[in-house]
PyMOL Python script that loads the backbone (N, CA, C, O; Angstrom):
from pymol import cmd

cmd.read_pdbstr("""\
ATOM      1  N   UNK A   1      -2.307  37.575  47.333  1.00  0.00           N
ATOM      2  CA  UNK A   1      -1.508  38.753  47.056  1.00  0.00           C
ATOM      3  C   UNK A   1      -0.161  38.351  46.440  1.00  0.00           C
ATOM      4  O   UNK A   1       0.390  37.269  46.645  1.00  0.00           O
ATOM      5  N   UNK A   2       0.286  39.290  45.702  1.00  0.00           N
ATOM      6  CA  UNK A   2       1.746  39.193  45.404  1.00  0.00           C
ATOM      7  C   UNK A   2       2.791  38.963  46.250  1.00  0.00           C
ATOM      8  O   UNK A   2       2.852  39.475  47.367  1.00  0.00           O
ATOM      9  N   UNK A   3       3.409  38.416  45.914  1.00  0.00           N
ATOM     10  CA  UNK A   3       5.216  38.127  46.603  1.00  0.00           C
ATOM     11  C   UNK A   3       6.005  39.837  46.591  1.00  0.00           C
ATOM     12  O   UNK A   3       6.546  40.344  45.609  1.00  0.00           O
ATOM     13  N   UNK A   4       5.873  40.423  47.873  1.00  0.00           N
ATOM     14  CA  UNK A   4       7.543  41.263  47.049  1.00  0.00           C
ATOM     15  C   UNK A   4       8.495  40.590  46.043  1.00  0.00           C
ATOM     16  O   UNK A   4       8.653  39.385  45.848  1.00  0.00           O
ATOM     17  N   UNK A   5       9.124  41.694  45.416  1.00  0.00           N
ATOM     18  CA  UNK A   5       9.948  41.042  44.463  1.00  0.00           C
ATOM     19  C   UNK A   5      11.411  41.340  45.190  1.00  0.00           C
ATOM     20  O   UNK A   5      11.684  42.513  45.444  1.00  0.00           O
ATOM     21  N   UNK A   6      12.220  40.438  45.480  1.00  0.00           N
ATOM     22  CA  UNK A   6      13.471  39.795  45.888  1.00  0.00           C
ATOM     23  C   UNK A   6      14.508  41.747  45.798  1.00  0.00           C
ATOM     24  O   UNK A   6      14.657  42.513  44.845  1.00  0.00           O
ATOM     25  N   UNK A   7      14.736  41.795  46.515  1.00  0.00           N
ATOM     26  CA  UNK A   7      15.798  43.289  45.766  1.00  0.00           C
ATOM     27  C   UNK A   7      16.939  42.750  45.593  1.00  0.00           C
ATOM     28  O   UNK A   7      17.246  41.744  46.232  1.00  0.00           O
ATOM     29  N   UNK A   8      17.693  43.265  44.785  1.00  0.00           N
ATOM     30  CA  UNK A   8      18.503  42.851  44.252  1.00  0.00           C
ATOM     31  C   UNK A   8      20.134  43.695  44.944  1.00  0.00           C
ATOM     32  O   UNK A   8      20.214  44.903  44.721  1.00  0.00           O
ATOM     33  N   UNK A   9      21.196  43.094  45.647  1.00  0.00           N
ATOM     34  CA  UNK A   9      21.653  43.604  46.136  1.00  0.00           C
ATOM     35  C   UNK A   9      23.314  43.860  45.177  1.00  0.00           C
ATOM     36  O   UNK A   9      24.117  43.000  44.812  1.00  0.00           O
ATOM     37  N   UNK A  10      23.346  44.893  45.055  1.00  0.00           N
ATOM     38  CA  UNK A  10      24.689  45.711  44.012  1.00  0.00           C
ATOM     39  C   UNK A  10      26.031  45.118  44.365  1.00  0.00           C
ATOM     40  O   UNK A  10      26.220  44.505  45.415  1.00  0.00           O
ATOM     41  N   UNK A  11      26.949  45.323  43.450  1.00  0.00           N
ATOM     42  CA  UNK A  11      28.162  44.509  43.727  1.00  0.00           C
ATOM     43  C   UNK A  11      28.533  46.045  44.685  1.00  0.00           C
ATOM     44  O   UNK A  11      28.256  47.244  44.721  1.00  0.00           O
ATOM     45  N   UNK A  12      29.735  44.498  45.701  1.00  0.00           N
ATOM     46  CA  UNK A  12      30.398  45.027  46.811  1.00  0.00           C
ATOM     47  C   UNK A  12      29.105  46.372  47.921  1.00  0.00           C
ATOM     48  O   UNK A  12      29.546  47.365  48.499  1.00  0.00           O
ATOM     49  N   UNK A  13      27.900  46.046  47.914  1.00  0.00           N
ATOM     50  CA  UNK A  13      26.854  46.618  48.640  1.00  0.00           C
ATOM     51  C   UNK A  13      26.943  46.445  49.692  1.00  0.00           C
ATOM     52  O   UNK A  13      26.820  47.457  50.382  1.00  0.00           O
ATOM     53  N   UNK A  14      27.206  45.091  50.442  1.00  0.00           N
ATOM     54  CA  UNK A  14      27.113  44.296  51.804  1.00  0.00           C
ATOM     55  C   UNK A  14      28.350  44.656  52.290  1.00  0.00           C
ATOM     56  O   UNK A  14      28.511  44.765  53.506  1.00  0.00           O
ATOM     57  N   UNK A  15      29.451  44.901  51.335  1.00  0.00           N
ATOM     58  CA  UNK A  15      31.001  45.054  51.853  1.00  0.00           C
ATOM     59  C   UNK A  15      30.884  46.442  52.928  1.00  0.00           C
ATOM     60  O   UNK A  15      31.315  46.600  54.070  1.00  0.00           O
ATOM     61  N   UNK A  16      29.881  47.607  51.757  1.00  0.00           N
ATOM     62  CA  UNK A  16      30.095  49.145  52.539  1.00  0.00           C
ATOM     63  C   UNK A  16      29.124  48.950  53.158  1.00  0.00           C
ATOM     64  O   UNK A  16      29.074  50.020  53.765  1.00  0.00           O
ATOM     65  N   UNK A  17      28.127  48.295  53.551  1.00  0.00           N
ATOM     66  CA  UNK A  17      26.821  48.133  54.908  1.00  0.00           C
ATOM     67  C   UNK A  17      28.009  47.908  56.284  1.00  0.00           C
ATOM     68  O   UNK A  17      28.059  48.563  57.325  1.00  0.00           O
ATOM     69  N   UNK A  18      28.883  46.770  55.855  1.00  0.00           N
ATOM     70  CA  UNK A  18      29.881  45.966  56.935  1.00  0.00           C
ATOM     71  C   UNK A  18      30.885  47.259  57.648  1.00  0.00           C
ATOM     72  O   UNK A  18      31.101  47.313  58.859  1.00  0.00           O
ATOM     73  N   UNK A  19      31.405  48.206  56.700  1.00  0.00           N
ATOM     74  CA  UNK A  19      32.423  49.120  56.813  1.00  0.00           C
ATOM     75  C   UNK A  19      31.893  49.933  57.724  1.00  0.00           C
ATOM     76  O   UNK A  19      32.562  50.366  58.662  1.00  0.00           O
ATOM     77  N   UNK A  20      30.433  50.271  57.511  1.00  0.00           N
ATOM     78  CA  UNK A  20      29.835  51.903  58.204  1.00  0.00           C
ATOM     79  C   UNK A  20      29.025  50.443  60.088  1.00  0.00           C
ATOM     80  O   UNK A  20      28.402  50.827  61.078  1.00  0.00           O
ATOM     81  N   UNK A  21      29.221  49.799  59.938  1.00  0.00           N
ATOM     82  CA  UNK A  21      28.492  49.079  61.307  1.00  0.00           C
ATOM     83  C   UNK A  21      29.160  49.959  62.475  1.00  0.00           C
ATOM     84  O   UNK A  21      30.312  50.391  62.432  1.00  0.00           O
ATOM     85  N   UNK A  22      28.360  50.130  63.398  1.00  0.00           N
ATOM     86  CA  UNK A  22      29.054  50.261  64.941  1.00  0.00           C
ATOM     87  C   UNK A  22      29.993  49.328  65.380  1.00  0.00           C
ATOM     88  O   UNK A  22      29.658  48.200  65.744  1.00  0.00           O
ATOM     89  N   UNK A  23      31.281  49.768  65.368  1.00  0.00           N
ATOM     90  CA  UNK A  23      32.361  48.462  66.059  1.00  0.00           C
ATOM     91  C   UNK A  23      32.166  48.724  67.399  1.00  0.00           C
ATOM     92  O   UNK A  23      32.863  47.940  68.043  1.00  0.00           O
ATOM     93  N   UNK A  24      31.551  49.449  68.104  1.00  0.00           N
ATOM     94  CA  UNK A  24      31.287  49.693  69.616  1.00  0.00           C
ATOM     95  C   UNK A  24      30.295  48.331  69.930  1.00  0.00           C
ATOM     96  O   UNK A  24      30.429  47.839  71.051  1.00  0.00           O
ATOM     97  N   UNK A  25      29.802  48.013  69.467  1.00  0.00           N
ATOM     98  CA  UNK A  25      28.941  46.738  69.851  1.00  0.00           C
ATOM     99  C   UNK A  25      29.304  45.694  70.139  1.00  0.00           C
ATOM    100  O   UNK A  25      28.709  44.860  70.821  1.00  0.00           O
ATOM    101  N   UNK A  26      30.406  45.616  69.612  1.00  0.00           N
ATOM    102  CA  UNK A  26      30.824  44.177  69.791  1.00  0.00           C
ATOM    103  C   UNK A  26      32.272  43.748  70.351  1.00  0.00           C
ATOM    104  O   UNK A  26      33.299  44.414  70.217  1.00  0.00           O
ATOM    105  N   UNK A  27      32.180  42.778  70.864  1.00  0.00           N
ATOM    106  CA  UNK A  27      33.483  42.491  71.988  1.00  0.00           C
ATOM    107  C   UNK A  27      35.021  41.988  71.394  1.00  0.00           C
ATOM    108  O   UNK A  27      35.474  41.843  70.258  1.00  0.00           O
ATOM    109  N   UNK A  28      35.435  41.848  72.432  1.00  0.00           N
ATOM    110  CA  UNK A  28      36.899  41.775  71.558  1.00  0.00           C
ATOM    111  C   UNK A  28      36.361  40.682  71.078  1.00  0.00           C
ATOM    112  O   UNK A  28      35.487  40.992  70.269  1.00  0.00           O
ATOM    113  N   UNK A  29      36.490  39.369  71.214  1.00  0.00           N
ATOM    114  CA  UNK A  29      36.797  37.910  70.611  1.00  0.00           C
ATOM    115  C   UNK A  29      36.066  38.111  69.105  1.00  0.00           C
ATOM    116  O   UNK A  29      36.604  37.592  68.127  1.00  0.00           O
ATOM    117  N   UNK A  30      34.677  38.970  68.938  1.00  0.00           N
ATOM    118  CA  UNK A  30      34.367  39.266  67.877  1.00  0.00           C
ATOM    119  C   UNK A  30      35.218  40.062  67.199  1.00  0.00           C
ATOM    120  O   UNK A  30      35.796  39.559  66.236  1.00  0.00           O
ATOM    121  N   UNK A  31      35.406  41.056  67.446  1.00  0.00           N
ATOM    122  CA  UNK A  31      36.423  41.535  66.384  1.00  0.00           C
ATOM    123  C   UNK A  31      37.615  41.244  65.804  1.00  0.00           C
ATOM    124  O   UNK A  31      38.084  41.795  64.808  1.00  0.00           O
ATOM    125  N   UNK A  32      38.138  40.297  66.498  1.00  0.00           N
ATOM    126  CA  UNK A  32      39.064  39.544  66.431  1.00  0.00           C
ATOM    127  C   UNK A  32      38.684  38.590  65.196  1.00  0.00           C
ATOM    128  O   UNK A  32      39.289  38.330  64.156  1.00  0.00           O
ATOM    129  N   UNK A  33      37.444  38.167  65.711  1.00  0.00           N
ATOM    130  CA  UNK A  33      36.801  37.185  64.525  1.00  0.00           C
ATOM    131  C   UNK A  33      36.745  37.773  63.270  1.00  0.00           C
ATOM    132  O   UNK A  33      37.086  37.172  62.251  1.00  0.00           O
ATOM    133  N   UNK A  34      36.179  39.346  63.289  1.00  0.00           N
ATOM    134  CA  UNK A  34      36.140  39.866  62.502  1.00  0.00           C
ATOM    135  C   UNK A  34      37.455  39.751  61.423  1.00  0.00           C
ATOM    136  O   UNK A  34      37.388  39.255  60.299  1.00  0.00           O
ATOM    137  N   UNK A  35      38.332  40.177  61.883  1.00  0.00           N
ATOM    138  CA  UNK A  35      39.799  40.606  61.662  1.00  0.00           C
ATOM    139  C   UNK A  35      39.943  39.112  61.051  1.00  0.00           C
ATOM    140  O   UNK A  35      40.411  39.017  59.917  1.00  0.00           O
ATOM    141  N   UNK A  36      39.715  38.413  61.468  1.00  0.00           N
ATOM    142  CA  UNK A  36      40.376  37.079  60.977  1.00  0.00           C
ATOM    143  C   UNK A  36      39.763  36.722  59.530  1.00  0.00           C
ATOM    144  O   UNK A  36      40.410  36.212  58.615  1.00  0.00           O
ATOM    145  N   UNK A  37      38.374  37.087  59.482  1.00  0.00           N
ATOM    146  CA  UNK A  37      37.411  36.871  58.418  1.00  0.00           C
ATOM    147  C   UNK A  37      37.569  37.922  57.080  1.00  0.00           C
ATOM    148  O   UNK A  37      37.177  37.705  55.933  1.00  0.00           O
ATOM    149  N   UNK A  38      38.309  39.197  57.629  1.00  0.00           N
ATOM    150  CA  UNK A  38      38.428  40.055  56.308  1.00  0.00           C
ATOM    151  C   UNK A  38      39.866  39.964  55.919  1.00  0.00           C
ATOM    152  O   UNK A  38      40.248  40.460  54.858  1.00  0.00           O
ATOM    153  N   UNK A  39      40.898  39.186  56.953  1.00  0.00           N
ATOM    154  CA  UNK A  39      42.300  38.886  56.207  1.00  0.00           C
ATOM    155  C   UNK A  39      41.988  37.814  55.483  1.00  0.00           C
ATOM    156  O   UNK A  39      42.320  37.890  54.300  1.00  0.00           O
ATOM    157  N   UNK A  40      41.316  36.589  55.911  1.00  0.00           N
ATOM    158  CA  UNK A  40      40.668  35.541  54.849  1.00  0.00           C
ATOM    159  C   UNK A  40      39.990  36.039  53.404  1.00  0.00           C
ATOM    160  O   UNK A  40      40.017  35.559  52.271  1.00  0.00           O
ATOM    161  N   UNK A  41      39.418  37.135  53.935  1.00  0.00           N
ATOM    162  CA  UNK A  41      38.976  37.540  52.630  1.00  0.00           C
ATOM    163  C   UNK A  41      39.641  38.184  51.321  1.00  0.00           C
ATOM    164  O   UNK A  41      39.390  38.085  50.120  1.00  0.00           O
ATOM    165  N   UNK A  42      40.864  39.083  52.278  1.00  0.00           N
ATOM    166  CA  UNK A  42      41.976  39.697  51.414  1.00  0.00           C
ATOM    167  C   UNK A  42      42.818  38.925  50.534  1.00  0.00           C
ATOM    168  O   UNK A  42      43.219  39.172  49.397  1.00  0.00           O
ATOM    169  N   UNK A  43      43.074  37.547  51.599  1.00  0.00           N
ATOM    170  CA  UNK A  43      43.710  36.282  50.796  1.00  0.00           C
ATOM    171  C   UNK A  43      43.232  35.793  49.350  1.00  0.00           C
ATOM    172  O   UNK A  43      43.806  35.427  48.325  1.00  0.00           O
ATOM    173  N   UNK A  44      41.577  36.004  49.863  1.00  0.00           N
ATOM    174  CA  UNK A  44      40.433  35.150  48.747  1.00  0.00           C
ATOM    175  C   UNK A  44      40.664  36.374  47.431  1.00  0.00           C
ATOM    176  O   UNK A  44      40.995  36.086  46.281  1.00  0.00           O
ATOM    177  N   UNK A  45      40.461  37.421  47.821  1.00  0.00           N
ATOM    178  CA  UNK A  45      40.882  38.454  47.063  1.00  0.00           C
ATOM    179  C   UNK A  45      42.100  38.808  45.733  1.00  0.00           C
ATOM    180  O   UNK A  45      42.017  39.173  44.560  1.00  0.00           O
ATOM    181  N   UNK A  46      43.089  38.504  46.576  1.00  0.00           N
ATOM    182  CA  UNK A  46      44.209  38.341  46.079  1.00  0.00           C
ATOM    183  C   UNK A  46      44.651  37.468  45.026  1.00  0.00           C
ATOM    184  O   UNK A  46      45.521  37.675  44.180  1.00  0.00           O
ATOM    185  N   UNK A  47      43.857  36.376  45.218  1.00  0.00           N
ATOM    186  CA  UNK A  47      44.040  34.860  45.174  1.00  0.00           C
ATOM    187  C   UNK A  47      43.557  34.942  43.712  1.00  0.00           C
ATOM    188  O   UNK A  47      44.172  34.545  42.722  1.00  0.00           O
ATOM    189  N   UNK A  48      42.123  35.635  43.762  1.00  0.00           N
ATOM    190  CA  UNK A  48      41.388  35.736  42.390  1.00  0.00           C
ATOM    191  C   UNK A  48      42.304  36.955  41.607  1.00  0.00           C
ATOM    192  O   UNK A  48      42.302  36.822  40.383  1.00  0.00           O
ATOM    193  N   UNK A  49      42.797  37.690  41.932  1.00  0.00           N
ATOM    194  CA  UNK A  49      43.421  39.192  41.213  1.00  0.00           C
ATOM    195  C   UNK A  49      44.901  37.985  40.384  1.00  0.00           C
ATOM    196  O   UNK A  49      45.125  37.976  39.173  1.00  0.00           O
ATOM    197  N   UNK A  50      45.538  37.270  41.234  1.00  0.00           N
ATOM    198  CA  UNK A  50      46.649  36.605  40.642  1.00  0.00           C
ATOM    199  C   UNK A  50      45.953  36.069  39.732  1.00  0.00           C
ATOM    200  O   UNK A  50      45.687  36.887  38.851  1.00  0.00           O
ATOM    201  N   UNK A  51      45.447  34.834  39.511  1.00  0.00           N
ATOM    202  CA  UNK A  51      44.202  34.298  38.677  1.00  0.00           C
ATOM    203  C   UNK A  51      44.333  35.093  37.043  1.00  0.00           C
ATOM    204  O   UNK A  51      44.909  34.813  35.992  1.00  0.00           O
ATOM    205  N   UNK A  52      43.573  36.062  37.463  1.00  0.00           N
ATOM    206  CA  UNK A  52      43.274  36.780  36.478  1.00  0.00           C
ATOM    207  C   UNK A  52      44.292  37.632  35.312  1.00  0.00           C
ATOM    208  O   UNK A  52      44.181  37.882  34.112  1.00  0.00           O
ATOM    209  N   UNK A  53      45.667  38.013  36.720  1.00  0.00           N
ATOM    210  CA  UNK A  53      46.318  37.659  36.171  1.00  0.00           C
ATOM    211  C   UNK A  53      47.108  37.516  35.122  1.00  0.00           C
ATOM    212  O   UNK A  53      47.533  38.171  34.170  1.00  0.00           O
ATOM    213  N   UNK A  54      47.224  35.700  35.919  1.00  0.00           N
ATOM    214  CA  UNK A  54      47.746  34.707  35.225  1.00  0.00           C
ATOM    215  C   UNK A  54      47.275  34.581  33.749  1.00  0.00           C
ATOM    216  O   UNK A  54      48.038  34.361  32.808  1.00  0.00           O
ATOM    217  N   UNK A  55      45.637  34.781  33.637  1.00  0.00           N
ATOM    218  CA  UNK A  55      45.080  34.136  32.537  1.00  0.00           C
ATOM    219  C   UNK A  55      45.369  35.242  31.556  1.00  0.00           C
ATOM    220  O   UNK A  55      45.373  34.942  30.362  1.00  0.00           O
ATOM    221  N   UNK A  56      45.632  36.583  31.945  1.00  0.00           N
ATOM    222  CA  UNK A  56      45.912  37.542  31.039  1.00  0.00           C
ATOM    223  C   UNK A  56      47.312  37.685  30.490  1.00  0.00           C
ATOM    224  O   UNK A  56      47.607  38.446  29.569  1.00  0.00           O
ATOM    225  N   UNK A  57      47.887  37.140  30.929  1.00  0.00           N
ATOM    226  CA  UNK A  57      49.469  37.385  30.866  1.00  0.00           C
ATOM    227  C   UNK A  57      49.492  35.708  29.451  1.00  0.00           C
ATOM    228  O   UNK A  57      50.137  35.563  28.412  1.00  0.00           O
ATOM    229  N   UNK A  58      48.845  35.129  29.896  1.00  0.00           N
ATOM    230  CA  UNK A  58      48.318  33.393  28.984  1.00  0.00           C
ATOM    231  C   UNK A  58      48.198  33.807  27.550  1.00  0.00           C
ATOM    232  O   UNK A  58      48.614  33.325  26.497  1.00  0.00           O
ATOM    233  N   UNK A  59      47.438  34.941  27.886  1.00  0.00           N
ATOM    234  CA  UNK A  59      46.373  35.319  26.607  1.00  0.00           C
ATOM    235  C   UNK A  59      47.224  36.305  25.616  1.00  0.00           C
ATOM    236  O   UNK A  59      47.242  36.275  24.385  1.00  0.00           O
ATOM    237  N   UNK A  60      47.863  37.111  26.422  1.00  0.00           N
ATOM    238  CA  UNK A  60      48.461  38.076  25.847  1.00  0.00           C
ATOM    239  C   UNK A  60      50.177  37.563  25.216  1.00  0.00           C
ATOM    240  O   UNK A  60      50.867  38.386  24.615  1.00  0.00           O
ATOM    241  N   UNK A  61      50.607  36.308  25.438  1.00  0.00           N
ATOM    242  CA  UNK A  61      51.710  35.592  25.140  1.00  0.00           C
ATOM    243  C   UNK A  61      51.282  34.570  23.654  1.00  0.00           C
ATOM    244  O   UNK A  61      52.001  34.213  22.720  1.00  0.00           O
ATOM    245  N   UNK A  62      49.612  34.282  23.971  1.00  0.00           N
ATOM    246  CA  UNK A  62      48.737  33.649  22.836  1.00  0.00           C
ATOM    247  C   UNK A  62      48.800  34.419  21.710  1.00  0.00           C
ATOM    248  O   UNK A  62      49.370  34.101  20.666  1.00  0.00           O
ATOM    249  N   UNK A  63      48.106  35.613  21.965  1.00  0.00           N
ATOM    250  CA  UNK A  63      48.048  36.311  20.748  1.00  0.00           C
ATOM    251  C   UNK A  63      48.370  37.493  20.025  1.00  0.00           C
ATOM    252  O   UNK A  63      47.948  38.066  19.020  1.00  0.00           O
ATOM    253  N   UNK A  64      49.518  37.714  21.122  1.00  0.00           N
ATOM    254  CA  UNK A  64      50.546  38.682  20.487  1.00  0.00           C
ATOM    255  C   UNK A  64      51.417  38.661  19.311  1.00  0.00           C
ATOM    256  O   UNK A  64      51.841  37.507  19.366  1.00  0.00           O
ATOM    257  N   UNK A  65      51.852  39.095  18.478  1.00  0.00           N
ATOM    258  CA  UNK A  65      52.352  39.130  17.538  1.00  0.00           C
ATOM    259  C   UNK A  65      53.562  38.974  18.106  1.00  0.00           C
ATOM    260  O   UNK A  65      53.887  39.747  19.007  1.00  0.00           O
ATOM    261  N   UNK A  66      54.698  37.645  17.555  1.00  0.00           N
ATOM    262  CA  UNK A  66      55.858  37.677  17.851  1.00  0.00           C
ATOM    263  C   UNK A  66      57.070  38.238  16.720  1.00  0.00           C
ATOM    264  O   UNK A  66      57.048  38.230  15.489  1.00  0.00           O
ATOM    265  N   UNK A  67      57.850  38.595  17.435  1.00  0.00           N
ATOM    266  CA  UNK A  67      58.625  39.272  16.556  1.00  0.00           C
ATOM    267  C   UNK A  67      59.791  38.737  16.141  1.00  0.00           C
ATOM    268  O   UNK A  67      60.501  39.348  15.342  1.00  0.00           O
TER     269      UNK A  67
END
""", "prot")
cmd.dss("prot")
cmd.show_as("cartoon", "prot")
cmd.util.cbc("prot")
cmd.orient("prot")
């Protein structure tokens, strides 16, 4: 028989699965964990938005017409 075929999961999909979870389930030290793992992530976030940026501000000093 055939393989299912793999589904393919949409950008930021897993982010809103994570958002709608029951936080009643789980104990403090987890959520805590939690908390620690989505400020890490905000960092990671951030981190790439400067980045980008940077490289635009690069680009736009490249090939702007100077006056």
């Amino acid at each position: 028989m055939d393989e299912p075929a793999e589904v393919r999961v949409g950008r930021g999909q897993r982010l809103n699965e994570a958002l709608k979870e029951d936080l009643e389930l789980y104990a403090v030290a987890e959520l805590e964990e939690r908390i620690a793992m989505l400020r890490a992530e905000i960092d990671r976030v951030q981190g790439q938005i400067e980045r980008k940026q940077a490289g635009r501000a690069a680009a736009d000093a490249l090939f702007s017409p100077r006056s």
